[in-house]
C-alpha positions in Angstrom: -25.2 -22.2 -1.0 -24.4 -23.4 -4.7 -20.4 -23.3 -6.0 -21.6 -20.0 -8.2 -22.4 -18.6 -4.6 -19.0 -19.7 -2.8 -17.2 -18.8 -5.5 -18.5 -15.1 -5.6 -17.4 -15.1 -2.1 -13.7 -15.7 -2.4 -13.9 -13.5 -5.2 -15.4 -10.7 -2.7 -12.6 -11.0 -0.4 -10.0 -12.4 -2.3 -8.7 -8.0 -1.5 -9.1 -8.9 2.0 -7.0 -12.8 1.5 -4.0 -11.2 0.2 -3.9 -8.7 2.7 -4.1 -11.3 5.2 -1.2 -12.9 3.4 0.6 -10.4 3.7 0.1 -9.2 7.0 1.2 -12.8 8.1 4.1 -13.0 6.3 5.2 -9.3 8.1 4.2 -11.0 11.4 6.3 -14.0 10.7 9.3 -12.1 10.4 8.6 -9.6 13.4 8.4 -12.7 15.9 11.6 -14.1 14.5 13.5 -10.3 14.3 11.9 -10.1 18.2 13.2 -13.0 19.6 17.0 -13.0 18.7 16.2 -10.0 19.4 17.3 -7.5 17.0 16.2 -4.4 14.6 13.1 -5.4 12.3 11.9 -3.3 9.0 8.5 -4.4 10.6 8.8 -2.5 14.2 8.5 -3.6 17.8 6.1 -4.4 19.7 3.7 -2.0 19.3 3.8 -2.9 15.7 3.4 -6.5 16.7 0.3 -5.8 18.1 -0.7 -3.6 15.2 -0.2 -7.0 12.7 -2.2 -9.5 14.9 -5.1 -7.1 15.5 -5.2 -6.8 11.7 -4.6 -10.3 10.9 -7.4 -11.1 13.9 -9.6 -8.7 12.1 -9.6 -10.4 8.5 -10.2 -13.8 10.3 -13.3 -11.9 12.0 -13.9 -10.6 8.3 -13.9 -14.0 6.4 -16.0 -15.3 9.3 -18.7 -12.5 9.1 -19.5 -13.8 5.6 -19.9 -17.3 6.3 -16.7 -18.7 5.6 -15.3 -20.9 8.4 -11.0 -20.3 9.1 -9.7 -24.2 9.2 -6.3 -23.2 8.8 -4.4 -19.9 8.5 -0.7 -21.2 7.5 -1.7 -21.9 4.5 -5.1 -20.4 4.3 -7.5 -22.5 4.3 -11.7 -21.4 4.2 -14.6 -23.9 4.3 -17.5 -22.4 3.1 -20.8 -24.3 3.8 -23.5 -25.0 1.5 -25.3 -28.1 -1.0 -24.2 -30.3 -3.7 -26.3 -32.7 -5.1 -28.9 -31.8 -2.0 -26.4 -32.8 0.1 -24.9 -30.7 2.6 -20.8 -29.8 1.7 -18.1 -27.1 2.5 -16.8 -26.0 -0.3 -13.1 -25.4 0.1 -10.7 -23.2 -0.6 -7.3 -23.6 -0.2 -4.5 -20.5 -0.2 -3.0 -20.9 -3.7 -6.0 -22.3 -5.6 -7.4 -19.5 -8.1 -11.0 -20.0 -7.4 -13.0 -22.9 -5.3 -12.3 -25.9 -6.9 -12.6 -28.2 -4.0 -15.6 -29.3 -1.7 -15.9 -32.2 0.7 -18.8 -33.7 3.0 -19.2 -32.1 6.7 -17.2 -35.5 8.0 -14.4 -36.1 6.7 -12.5 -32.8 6.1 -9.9 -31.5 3.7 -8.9 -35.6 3.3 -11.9 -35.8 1.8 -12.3 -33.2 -0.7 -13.0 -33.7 -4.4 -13.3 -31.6 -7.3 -15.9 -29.4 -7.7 
């Protein structure tokens, strides 16, 4: 897969990124409201449940098309494919607009470089 190809991806879900942002951030705060314990805007535990099935289902979601989840806190999607007829992941990173990273199968986010 080219950068022109990875980069259509994260565009694809990018609806599907931010609601995964989101959901996390909710979840967050519902563990921290459960274990004091005390009233959360979020709900209890049913609700709880509710967020990491949905959080659990965008992971399965970003997965399904090929990206690869290294990190969820911040985001963070490897997405494999060729520079240079070499084999890379590109790499995005939560906060980056587009893909503007990639780095070889080895040596992980430490090694990424601009695309």
């Amino acid at each position: 897969m080219q950068l022109d190809e990875a980069r259509a991806i994260i565009a694809r879900i990018r609806p599907r990124i931010d609601e995964f942002i989101a959901i996390r951030a909710d979840l967050a705060e519902l563990r921290a409201d459960l274990r004091v314990p005390r009233r959360s805007r979020h709900g209890g535990m049913a609700e709880l449940k509710s967020l990491e099935a949905r959080l659990y289902a965008n992971l399965e979601f970003f997965a399904g098309l090929g990206a690869q989840v290294k990190g969820t806190a911040p985001l963070l999607l490897d997405i494999p494919g060729e520079r240079d007829a070499e084999p890379v992941l590109w790499c995005w990173l939560e906060g980056d607009p587009d893909v503007l990273w990639y780095h070889r199968l080895d040596t992980g986010i430490a090694g990424r470089r601009p695309a």
